[in-house]
N, C-alpha and C positions, 0 to 999 in steps of 0.2 A: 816864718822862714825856717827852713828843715835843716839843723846841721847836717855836715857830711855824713856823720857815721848812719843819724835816722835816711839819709839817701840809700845810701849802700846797701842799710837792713832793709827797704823798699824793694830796690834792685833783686837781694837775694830774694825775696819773697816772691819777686815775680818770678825771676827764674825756677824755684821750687813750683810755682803754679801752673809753670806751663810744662815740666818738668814731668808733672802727676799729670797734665793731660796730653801730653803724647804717649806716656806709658798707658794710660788708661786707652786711647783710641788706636793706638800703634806698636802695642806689646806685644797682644798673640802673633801678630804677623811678620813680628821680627824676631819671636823666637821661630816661627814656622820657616821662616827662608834662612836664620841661622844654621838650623837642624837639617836642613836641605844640602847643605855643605856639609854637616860634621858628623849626621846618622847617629848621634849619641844625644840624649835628652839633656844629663846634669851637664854635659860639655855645653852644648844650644843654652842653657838655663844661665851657666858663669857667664858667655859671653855678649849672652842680652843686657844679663846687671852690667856688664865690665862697658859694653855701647852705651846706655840709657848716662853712666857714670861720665862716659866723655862728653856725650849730649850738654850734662847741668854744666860741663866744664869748656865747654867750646863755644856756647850757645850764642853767645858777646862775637864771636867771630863769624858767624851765619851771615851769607851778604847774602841771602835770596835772592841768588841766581834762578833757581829752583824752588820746587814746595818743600817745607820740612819733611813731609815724609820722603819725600826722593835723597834729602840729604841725610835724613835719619836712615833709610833702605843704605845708602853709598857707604854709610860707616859702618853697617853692620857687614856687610856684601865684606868689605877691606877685611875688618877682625875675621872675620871667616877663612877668609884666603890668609892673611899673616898666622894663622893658627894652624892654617893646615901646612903651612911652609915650613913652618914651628922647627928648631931639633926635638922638644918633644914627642910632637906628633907622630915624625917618623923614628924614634929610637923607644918610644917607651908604648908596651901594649896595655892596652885598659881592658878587664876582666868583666868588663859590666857594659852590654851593646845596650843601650836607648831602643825605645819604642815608642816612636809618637806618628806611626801609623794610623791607630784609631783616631790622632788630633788632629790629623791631614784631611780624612774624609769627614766627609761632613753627613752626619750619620741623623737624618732628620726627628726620627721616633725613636723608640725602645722595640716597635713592632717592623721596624725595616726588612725588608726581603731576604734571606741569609744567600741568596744565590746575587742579588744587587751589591750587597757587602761585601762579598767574596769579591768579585768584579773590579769594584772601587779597591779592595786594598791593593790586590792583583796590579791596578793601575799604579797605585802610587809607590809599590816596590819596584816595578820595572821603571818611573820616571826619577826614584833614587839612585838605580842603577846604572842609570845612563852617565858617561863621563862630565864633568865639570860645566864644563861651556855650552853643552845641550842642556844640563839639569837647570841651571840657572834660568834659561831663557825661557824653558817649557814653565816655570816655576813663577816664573815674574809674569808673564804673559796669561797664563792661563787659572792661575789662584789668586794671584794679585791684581789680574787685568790691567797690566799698563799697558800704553801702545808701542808700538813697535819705535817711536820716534825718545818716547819717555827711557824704555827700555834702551837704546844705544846712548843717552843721556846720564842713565843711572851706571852702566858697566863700563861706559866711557871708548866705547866701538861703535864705528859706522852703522848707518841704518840698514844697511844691504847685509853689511855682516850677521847682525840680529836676525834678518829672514834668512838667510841661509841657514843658520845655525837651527832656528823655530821647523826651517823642513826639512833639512837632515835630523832633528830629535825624533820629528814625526815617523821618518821615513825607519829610523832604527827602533824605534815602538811598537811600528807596525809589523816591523822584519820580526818582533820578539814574540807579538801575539800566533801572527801566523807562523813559525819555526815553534810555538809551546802545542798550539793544535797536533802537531804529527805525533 
């Protein structure tokens, strides 16, 4: 028979293990759609540790409604948005811009094409510079591959809204490419 305390140290241990295997299967991509929001690496880096930290600490409260990574994605998606709402954010300037460009493209060799690379980063600074509710969606949809129904699940907006939004990103993408050609 297990006393309480040996249950508990059980309990913590599993939490710890499942803890290590979301960071390990679901880290890069939550610092990647952190960064997507904040454009600053060490910013993206504190607020993946500050997620993964509510994770071990919420985790007893998970009803899998959802997959962990949708509710792991929806807490990080929140800290991003509550940081950028921050007084922080908007009162204090940080001296140090992030660069996780090269971590966005998926750069296959060391011998990649420098006009393919160009291309690809080209892309993913015009899908940073797109406003909030287009970046998101282009962001989830198209790196993350969720589907459109997962996507108004994870942002917690209509499914009609998520395609609007997925073709007005498109549609302002496209306006960026062709207005950079002239």
């Amino acid at each position: 028979m297990h006393t309480y305390y040996e249950k508990t140290e059980e309990k913590e241990m599993d939490k710890e293990a499942l803890l290590t295997e979301l960071m390990n299967e679901y880290g890069n991509g939550v610092l990647k759609l952190i960064f997507s929001y904040v454009h600053q690496q060490d910013i993206a880096e504190d607020l993946a540790q500050e997620v993964f930290v509510k994770v071990y600490q919420k985790i007893d409260q998970f009803e899998q409604r959802s997959s962990l990574k949708t509710w792991l994605y929806r807490i990080a998606i929140n800290s991003s948005k509550d940081y950028l709402k921050s007084w922080h954010t908007k009162n204090v300037q940080t001296s140090k811009e992030g660069n996780m460009i090269e971590h966005m493209v998926d750069l296959r060799t060391p011998e990649s094409n420098l006009i393919e690379r160009t291309e690809e980063e080209e892309l993913v600074t015009k899908v940073l510079s797109l406003p909030l509710m287009y970046k998101e969606v282009i962001y989830l949809y198209y790196y993350e591959e969720y589907s459109i129904q997962e996507i108004s699940e994870l942002l917690q907006i209509n499914k009609n809204t998520v395609k609007t939004r997925l073709f007005q990103a498109r549609k302002k993408l496209k306006q960026s490419f062709v207005g950079g050609v002239n």
